[in-house]
C-alpha positions as CSV (number, residue, x, y, z in Angstrom):
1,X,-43.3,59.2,3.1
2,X,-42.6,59.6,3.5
3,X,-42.0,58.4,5.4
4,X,-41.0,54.9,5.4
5,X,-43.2,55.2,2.5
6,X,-45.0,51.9,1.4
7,X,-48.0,50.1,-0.5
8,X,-50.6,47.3,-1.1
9,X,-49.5,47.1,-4.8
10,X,-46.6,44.4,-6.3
11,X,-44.4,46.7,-8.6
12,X,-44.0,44.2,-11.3
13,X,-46.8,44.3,-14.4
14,X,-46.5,48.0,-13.7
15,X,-42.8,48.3,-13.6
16,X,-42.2,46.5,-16.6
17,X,-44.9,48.4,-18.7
18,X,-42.8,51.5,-17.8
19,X,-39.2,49.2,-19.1
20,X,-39.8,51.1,-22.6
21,X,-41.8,54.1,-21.9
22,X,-41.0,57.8,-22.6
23,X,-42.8,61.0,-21.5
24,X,-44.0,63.4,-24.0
25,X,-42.0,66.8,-24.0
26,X,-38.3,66.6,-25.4
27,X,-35.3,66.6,-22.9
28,X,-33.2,70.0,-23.0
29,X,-30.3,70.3,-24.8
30,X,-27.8,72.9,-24.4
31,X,-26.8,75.0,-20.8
32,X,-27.6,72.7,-18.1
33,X,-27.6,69.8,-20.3
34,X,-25.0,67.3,-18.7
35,X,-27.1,64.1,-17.0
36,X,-26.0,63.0,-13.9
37,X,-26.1,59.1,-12.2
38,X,-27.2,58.4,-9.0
39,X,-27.6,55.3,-7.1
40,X,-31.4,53.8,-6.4
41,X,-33.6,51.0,-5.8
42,X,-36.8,49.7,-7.5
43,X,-39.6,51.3,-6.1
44,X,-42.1,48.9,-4.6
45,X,-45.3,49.9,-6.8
46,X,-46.8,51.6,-10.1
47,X,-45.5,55.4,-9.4
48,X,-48.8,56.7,-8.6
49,X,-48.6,59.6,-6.5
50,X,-51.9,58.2,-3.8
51,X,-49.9,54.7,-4.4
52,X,-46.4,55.5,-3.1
53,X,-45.0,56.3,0.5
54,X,-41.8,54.3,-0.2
55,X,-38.7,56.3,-0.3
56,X,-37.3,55.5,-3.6
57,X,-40.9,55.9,-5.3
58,X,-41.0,58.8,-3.7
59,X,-38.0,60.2,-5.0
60,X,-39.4,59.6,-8.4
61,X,-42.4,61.2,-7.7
62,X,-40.9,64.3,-5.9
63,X,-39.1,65.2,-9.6
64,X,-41.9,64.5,-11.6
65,X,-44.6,66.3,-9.9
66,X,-45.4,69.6,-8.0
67,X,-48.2,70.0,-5.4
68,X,-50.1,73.4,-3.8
69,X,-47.0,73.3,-1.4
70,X,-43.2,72.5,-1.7
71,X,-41.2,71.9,1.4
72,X,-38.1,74.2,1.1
73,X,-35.3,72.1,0.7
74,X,-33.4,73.8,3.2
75,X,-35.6,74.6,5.7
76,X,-38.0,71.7,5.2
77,X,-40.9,74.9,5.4
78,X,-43.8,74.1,4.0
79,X,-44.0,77.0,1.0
80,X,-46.4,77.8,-1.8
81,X,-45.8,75.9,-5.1
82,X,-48.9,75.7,-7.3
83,X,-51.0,77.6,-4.4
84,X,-51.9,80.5,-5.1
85,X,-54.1,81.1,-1.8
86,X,-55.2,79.2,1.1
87,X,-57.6,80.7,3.1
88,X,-59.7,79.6,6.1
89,X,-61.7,81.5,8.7
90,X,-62.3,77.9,11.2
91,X,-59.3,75.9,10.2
92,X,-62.3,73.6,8.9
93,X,-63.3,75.2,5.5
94,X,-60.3,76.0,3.3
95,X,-60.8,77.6,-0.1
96,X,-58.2,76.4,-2.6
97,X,-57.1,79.2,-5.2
98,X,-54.7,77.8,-8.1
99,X,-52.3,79.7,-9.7
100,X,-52.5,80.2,-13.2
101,X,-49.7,79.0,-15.9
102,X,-49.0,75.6,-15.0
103,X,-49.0,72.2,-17.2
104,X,-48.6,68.6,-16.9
105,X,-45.6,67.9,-19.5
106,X,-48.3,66.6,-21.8
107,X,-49.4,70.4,-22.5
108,X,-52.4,70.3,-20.2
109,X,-53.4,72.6,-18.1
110,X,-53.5,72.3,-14.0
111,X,-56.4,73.2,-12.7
112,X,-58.8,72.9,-9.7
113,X,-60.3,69.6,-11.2
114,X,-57.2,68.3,-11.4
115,X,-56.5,68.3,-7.9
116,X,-60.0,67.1,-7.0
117,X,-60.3,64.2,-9.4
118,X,-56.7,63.1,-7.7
119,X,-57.6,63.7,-4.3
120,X,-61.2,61.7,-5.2
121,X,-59.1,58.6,-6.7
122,X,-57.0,58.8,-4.3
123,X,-59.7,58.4,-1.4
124,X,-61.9,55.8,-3.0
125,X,-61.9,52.4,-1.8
126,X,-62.4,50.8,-4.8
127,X,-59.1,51.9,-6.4
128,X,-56.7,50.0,-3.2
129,X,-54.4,53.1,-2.6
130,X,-51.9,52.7,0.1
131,X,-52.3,56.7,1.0
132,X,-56.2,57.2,0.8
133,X,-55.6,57.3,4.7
134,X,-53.7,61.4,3.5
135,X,-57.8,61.8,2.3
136,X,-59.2,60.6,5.6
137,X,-59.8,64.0,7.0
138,X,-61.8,65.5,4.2
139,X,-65.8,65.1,4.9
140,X,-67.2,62.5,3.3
141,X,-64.5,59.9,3.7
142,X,-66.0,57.1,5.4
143,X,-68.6,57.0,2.5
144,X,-65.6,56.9,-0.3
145,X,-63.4,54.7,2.3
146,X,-65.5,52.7,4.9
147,X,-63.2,51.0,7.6
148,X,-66.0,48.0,6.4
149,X,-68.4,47.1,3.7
150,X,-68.4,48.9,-0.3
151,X,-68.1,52.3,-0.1
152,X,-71.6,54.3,-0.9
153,X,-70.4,57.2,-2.7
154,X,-67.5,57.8,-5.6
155,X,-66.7,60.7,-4.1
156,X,-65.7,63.5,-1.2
157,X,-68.4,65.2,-0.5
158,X,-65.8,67.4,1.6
159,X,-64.5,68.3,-2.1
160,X,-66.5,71.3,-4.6
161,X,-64.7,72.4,-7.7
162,X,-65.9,76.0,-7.6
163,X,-64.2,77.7,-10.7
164,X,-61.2,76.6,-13.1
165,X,-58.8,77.3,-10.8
166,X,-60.3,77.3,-7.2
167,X,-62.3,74.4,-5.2
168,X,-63.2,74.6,-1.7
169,X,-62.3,71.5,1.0
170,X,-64.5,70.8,4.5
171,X,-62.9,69.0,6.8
172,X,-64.8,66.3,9.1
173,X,-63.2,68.3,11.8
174,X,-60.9,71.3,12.4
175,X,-57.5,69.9,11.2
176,X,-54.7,73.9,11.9
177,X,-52.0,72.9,10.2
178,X,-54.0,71.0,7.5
179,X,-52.2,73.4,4.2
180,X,-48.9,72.4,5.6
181,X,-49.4,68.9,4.4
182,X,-50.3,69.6,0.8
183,X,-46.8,69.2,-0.1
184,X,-46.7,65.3,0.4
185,X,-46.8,63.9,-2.9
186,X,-50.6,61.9,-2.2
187,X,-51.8,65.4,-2.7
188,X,-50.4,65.7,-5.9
189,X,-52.9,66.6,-9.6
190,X,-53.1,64.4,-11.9
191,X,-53.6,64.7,-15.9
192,X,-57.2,63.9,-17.7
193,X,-55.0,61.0,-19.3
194,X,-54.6,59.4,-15.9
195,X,-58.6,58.8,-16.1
196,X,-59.2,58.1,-19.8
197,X,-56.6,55.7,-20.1
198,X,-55.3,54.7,-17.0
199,X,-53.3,52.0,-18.3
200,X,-51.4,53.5,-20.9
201,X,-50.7,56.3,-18.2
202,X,-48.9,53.9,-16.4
203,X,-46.4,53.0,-19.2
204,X,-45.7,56.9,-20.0
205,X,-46.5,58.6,-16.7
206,X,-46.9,62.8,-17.4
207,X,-46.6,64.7,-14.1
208,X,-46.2,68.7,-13.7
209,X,-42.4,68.6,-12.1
210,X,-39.1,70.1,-13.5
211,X,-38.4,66.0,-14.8
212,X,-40.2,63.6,-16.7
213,X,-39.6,59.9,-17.1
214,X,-38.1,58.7,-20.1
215,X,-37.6,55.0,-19.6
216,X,-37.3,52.1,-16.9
217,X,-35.6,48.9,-17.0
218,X,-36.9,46.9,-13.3
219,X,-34.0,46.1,-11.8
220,X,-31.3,48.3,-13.6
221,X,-32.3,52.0,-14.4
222,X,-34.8,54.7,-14.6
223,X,-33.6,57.7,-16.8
224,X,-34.9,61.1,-16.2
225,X,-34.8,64.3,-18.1
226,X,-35.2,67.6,-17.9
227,X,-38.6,69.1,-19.2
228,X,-37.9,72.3,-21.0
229,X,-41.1,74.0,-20.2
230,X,-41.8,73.3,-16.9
231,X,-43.0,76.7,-15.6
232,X,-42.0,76.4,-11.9
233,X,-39.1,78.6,-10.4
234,X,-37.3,75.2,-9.2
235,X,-36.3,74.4,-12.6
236,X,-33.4,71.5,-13.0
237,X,-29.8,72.8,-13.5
238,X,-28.9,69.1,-15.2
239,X,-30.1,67.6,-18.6
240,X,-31.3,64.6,-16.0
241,X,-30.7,61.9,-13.8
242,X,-30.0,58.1,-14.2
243,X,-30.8,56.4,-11.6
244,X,-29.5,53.1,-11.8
245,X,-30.5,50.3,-9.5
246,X,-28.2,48.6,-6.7
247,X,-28.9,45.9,-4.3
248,X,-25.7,46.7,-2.1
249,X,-25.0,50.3,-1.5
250,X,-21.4,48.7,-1.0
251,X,-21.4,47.8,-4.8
252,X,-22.6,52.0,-5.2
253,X,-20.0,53.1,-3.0
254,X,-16.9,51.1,-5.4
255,X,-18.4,52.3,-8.7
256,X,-18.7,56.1,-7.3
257,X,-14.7,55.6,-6.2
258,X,-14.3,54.0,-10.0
259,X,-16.0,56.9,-11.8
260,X,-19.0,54.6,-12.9
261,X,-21.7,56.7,-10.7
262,X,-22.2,60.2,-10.0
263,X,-24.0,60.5,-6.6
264,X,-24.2,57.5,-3.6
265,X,-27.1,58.9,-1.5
266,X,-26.7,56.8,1.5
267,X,-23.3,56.0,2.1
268,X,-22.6,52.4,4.0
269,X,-21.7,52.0,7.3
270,X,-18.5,50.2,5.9
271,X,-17.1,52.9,4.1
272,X,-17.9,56.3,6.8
273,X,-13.8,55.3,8.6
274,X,-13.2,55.9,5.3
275,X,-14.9,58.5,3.1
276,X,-13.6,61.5,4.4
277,X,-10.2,60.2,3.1
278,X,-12.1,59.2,-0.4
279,X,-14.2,62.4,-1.0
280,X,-12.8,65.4,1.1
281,X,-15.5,67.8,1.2
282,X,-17.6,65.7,-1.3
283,X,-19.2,64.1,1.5
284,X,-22.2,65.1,3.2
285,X,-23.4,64.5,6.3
286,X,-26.5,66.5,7.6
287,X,-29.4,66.0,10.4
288,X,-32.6,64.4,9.0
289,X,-35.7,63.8,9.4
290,X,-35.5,60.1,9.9
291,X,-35.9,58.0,12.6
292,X,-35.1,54.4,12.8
293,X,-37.3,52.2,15.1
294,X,-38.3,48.8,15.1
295,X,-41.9,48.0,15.0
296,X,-44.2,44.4,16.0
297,X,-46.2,42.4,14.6
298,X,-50.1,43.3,17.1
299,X,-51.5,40.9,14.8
300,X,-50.0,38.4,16.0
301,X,-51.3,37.2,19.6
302,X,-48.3,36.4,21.0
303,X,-46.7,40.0,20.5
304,X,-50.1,41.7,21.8
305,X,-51.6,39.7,24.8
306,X,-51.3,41.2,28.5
307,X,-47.5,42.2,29.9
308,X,-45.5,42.1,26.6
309,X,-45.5,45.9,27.2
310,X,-42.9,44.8,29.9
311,X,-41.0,42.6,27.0
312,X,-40.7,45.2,24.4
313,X,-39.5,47.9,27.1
314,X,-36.8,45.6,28.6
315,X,-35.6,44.7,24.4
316,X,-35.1,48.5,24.2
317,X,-33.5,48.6,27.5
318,X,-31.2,45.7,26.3
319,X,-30.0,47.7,23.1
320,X,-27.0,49.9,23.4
321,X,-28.0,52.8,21.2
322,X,-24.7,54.4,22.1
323,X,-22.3,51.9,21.4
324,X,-23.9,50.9,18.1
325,X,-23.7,54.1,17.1
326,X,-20.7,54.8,18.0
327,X,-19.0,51.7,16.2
328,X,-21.2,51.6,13.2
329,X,-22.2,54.6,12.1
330,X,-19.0,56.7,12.9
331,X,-21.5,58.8,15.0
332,X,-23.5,60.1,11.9
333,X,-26.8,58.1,13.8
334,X,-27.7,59.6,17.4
335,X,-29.3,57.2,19.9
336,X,-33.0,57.9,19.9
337,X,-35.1,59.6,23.3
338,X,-38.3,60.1,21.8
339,X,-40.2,58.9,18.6
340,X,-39.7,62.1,16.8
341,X,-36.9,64.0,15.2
342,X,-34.6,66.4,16.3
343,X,-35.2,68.6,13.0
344,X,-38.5,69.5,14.8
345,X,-37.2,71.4,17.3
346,X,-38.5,72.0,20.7
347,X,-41.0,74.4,19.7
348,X,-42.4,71.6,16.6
349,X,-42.6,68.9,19.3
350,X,-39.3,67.3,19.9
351,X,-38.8,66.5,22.9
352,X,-35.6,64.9,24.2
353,X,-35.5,62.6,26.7
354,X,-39.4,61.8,26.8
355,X,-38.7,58.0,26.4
356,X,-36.8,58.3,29.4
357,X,-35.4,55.0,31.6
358,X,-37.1,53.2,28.5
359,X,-34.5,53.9,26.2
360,X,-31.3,53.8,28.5
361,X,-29.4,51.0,28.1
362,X,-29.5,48.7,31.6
363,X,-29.0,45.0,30.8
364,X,-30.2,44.0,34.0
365,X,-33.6,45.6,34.2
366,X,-33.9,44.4,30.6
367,X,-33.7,40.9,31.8
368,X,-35.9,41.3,34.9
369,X,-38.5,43.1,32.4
370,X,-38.5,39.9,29.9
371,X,-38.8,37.3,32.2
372,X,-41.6,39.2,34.0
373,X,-43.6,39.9,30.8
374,X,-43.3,35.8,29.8
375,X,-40.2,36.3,27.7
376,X,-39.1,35.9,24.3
377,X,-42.4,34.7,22.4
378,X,-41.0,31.2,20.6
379,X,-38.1,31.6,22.7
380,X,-36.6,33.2,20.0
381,X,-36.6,37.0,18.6
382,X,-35.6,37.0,14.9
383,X,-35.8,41.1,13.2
384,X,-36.4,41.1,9.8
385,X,-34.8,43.5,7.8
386,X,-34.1,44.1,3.9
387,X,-30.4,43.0,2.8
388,X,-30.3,45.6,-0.3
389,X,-29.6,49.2,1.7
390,X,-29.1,50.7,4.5
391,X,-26.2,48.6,6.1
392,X,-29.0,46.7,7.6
393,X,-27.5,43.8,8.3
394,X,-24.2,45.2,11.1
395,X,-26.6,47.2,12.6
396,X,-29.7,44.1,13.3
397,X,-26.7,42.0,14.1
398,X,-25.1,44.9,16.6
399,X,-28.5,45.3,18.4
400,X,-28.8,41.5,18.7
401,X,-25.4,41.1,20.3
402,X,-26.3,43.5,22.6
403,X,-30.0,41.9,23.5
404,X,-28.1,38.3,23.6
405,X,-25.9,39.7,25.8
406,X,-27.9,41.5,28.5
407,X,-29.9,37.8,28.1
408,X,-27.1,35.7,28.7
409,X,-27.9,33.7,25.5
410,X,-26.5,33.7,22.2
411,X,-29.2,32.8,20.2
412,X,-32.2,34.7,21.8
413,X,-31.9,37.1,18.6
414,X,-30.8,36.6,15.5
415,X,-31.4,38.9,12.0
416,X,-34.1,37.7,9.6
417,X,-32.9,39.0,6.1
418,X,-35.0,39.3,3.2
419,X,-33.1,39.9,-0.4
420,X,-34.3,43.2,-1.5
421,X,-36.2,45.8,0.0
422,X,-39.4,45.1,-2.2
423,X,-40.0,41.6,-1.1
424,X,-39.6,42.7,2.5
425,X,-41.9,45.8,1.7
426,X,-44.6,43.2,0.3
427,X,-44.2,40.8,3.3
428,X,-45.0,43.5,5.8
429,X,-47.9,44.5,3.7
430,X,-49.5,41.0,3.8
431,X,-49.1,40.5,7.5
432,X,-46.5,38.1,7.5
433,X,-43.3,38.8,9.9
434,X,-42.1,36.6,12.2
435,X,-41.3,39.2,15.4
436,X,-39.9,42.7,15.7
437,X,-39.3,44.3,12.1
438,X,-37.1,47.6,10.8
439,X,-39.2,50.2,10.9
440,X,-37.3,53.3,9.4
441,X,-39.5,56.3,8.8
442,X,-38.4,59.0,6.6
443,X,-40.8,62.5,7.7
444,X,-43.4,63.3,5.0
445,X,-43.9,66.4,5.9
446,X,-42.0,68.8,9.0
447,X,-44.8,68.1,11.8
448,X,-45.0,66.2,14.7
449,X,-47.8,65.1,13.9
450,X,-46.3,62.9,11.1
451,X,-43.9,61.2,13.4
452,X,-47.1,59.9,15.2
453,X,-50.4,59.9,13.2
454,X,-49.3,57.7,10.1
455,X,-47.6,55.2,12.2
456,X,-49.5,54.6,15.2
457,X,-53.1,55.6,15.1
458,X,-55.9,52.7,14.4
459,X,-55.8,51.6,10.7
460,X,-53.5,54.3,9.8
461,X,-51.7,54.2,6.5
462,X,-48.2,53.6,7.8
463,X,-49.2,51.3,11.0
464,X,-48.0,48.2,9.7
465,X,-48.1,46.5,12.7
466,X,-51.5,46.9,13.4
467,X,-50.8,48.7,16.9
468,X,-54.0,50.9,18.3
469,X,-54.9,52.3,21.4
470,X,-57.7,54.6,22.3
471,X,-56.6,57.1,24.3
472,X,-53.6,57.5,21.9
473,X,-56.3,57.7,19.0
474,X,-58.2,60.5,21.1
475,X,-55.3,62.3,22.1
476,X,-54.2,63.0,18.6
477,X,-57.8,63.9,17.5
478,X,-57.6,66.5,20.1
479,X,-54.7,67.8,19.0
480,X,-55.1,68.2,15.2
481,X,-58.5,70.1,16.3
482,X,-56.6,72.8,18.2
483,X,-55.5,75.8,16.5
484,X,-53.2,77.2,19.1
485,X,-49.7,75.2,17.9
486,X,-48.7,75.1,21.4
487,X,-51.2,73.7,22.7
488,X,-51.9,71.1,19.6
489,X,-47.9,70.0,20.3
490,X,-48.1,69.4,24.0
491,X,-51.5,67.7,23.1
492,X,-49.3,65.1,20.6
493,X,-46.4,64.8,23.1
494,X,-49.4,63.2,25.6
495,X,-50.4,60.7,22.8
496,X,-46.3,59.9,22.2
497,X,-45.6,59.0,26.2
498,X,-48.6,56.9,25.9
499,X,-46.7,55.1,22.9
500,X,-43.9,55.2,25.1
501,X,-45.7,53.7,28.4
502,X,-46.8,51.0,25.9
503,X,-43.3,50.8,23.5
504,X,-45.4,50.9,20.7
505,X,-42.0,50.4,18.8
506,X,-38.7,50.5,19.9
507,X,-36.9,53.9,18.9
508,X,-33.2,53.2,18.2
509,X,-32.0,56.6,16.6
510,X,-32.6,59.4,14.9
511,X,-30.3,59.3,11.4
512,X,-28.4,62.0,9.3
513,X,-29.0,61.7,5.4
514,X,-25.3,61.4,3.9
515,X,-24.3,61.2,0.1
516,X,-20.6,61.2,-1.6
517,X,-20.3,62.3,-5.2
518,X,-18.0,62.8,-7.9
519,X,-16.0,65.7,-8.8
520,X,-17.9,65.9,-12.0
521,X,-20.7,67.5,-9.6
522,X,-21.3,70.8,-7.7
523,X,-23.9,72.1,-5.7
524,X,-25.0,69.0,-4.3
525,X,-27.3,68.8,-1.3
526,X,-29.7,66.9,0.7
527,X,-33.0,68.2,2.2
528,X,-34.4,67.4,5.3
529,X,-36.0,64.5,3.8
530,X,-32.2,63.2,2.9
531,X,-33.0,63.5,-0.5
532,X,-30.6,64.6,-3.1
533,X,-31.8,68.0,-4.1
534,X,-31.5,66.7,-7.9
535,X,-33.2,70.1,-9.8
536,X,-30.4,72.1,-8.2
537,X,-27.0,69.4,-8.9
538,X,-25.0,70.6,-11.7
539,X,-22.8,68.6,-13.8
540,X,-19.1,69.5,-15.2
């Protein structure tokens, strides 16, 4: 979500209900008990785990809550957490066992109806949620969710709580690798209180995970602390983490060199000549499964009519993915050949060099491709991107020096900032951009089919610029039906060469998660996600 995690919802009345909240459940005192800082950014939306597929909610939401699966974060393997059993005879029918033992922070128990009641909310139509598309293969789902009209029913008929700790799901059709994405946070339980009183749930949320949230100030810090009895084997080795707010990750980078922040968990492109001189072996730098592409704007005629295919291959042909790499990112970014992620592997469906002459740099084709498909729509390209993280703003310039060059005009691109990741979170959301627009997407889960299905299939939750295509749709249909893995993969690779033969989006490269801390820290990591393995980081 998480990709490139996002959501329908504005963050404020939510955020600031949270400003003075604090969980139930006492922080820990004693071994372990040291709180660490970390650098952040608002999330865009209430921290509701069907309502959040935005990395930095996410990160929130991966502390405070456990699901039937984890996602090793070594190995990114999807592993049983609160799943006891997950068994199927026509990868169609699943019966759900839970395990036994496990709260919410607020003393109650997990059971089946937890998950079922989430899952239900989740899905229904009625309650906006930017991940009911996660609930979309569960029978039933066009009743809870119609693509038009009310909905007709409250909830999944796909869904039967069968005992306190089992319930049983039916799929609307065989979906193989279907347990393997239980560990994205949408499928998260949720607490009776979340129900009863849902506002008053969003001022003190109450999850199941190793940290609960003890305040949140918008725009300066959320503090999070270590719950004592969280009955999991992933317990955190800290008190908790602050995770205080920054609209430059330059800003993060000087206060984690001043001894004002613990942990910088994506390190700018300004400082990576320089931070193995700064931190020594206190900088990491790992493959991730994130891939940085940038996606159109279908909705808008001008982007979608007949032959801009030819216009968005010859913008990717006019981007040199090496160079900018190279340069900017101190070659911890890797030009991009497919729409996936290395991570994968071969046998999980990466496969390099699928995008082909499409995503080799020629400057001349790239001009012979533009003119041919009508040109620059406006005359003009202008790539929106948020101002707050990333280094966004060297690398949009870099890549439009490169396209204004292979065009022989200085002005045919130029970067389209927006101040803070939020606002150009909630401008994508209503529809709104101007032209081609940053499209990172961190992996949700370690399939292929998450590279693909949330981003470019019709209506999908991630698909924010409206693309769709048929025999892409049909193609990935097929493939979550077949249960031979090999066959499901090759069947997904043919639905990403047609996103290629149409470039869909422009895949620019594939990114390594980095982080720098201070030497008040130890046993610092990032998973495959690029998240900061926070339960583990210990402090002094």
């Amino acid at each position: 979500m998480r990709g490139a995690r996002h959501a329908r919802w504005a963050a404020g009345a939510a955020a600031a209900a949270l400003a003075a909240a604090a969980c139930g459940g006492g922080a820990s005192g004693g071994s372990g008990s040291g709180v660490l800082s970390s650098s952040w950014g608002d999330p865009q939306n209430p921290l509701e785990p069907s309502n959040t597929n935005e990395v930095q909610g996410g990160k929130v939401l991966d502390m405070v809550f456990r699901g039937l699966k984890h996602y090793n974060p070594k190995t990114g393997a999807a592993e049983d957490m609160l799943a006891e059993k997950i068994a199927t005879s026509d990868s169609r029918n699943f019966t759900i066992t839970v395990k036994d033992g496990w709260t919410f922070s607020n003393g109650e128990a997990v059971t089946a109806k937890s998950f079922v009641d989430a899952w239900n909310y989740g899905a229904s139509l009625k309650n906006n949620q930017k991940n009911a598309y996660f609930f979309g293969y569960i029978e039933g789902y066009d009743k809870v969710h119609p693509a038009t009209g009310t909905q007709t029913a409250d909830t999944l008929s796909g869904l039967k709580v069968t005992g306190p700790r089992t319930f049983t799901v039916k799929l609307n059709q065989k979906f193989s690798t279907f347990p393997d994405t239980l560990g994205y946070t949408a499928f998260s339980p949720l607490p009776s209180a979340f129900f009863s009183d849902h506002a008053a749930w969003l001022k003190k949320p109450v999850g199941n995970g190793p940290y609960m949230i003890d305040s949140y100030t918008k725009g300066s810090m959320m503090s999070l602390r270590k719950w004592d009895g969280y009955p999991g084997t992933d317990k955190a080795q800290n008190g908790g983490v602050d995770l205080k707010v920054y609209t430059d990750n330059n800003t993060a980078y000087t206060d984690l060199m001043a001894g004002n922040l613990d942990l910088v968990d994506d390190v700018p492109a300004a400082q990576l000549k320089n931070v193995k001189a700064d931190l020594g072996d206190r900088y990491i730098s790992t493959p991730a499964g994130i891939i940085q592409t940038l996606a159109f704007p279908y909705y808008d005629p001008s982007w979608n009519k007949p032959g801009m295919e030819k216009v968005r291959t010859g913008l990717s042909m006019a981007i040199n993915r090496d160079q900018i790499t190279r340069t900017i990112f101190q070659k911890t970014r890797t030009p991009a050949t497919d729409w996936t992620s290395p991570v994968l592997g071969a046998d999980g469906g990466f496969k390099e060099g699928l995008c082909g002459d499409a995503c080799t740099y020629n400057p001349d084709q790239a001009k012979k491709l533009i003119q041919e498909g009508g040109g620059l729509p406006g005359g003009q390209l202008r790539i929106s991107y948020n101002a707050d993280t990333g280094s966004h703003r060297e690398w949009v310039d870099a890549v439009c020096n490169s396209i204004n060059n292979a065009l022989g005009n200085d002005r045919a691109c130029v970067g389209n900032p927006f101040g803070t990741f939020a606002d150009f979170r909630n401008q994508i959301g209503q529809h709104k951009m101007p032209g081609p627009f940053r499209a990172g997407w961190q992996m949700d889960y370690p399939l292929i089919q998450n590279f693909l299905q949330p981003l470019y299939y019709t209506n999908a939750s991630s698909n924010d610029g409206k693309w769709s295509n048929k025999d892409f749709d049909q193609l990935v249909d097929r493939a979550n039906a077949e249960s031979d893995t090999a066959k499901a993969v090759g069947l997904f690779q043919q639905a990403e060469e047609v996103v290629r033969d149409n470039m869909a989006a422009i895949p620019l490269w594939y990114q390594n998660g980095s982080a720098g801390y201070s030497d008040r820290l130890s046993n610092v990591a990032l998973n495959p996600f690029s998240v900061p393995v926070y339960n583990e980081i210990k402090v002094g």
